[in-house]
N, C-alpha and C positions, 0 to 999 in steps of 0.2 A: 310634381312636388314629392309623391312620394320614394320616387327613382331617387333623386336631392337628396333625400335626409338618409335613405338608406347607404349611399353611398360616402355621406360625413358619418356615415355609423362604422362601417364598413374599415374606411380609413382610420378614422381614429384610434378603433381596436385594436389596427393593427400597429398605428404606432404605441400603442400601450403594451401590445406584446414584446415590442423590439428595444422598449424600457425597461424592460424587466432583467434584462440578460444582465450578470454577476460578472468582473471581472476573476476569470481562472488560474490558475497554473498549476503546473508538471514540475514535479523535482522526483529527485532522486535521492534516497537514504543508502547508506552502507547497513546491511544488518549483515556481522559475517557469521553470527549463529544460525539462521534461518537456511540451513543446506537438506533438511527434508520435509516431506510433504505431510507432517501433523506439523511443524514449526508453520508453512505457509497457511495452513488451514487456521490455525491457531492467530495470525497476525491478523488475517485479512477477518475473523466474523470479530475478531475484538475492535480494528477499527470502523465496523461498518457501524456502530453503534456512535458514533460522533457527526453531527451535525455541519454542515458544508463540505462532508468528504464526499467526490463524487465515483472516483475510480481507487480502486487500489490492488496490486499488484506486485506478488511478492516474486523474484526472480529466486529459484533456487539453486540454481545452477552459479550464476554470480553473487551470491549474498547480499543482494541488491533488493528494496523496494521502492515502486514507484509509486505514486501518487497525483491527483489529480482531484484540487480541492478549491472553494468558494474564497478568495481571499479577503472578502466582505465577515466571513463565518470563523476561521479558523486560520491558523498561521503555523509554517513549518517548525514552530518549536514544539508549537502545543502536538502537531503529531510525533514529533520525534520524541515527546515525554509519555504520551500514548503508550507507543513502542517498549518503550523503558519499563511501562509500569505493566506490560505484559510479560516481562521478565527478559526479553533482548535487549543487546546493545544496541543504539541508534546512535548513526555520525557519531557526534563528540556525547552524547549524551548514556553513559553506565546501565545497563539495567538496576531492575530497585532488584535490591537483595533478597527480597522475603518471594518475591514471583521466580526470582532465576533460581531458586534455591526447590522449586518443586519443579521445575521443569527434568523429563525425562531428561537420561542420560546423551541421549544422540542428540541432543537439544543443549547441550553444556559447553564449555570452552573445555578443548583437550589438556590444560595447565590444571584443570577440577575436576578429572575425570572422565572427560566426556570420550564419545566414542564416535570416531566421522561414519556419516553413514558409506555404506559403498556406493564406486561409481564401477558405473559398467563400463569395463575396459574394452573396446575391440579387437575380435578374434582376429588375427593373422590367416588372409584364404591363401591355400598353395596354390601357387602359379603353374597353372597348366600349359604344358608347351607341345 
């Protein structure tokens, strides 16, 4: 009897764990300000602070971030307004004025200022013969 019940205990838990799971999804934002690494730092601890975000990932090489959030929780507007209101452009959505207006210079659009950061160029090796 006691095997029996242990094993409806057993079961059931586990289909209560396998109820639990959220439906997810992955997208993808254009941020084309976000090109160095206080811009990445700066996205990802601001969005960690919102609620059904599970991954986030700011590409800075392609002006890109990804995401990977609860669609039960949160919905890609609400982060791409996130985004906005940390002072980047997100997809179609503006930064808010008053955040992009104190972000550092390497952090600006080059039409206000800004300054790209550098990329490292590859050295040409001579060709030994």
């Amino acid at each position: 009897m006691k095997r029996f019940l242990s094993t409806v205990v057993a079961v059931s838990l586990s289909f209560a764990a396998f109820s639990q799971i959220k439906p997810t999804r992955i997208d993808t934002i254009k941020t084309p300000q976000a090109l160095c690494e206080p811009c990445k730092v700066k996205i990802e601890k601001y969005l960690k602070q919102f609620d059904g975000l599970l991954e986030i990932n700011v590409n800075i090489r392609r002006g890109e971030t990804k995401v990977k959030y609860v669609t039960d929780r949160i919905n890609i507007e609400e982060i791409k307004t996130a985004i906005a209101n940390c002072g980047f452009d997100a997809g179609d959505i503006p930064a808010a004025p008053d955040f992009y207006a104190i972000l550092p210079l390497c952090c600006k659009k080059p039409e206000d200022g800004g300054i790209k950061p550098k990329t490292k160029v590859p050295v040409a090796q001579p060709v030994q013969q």
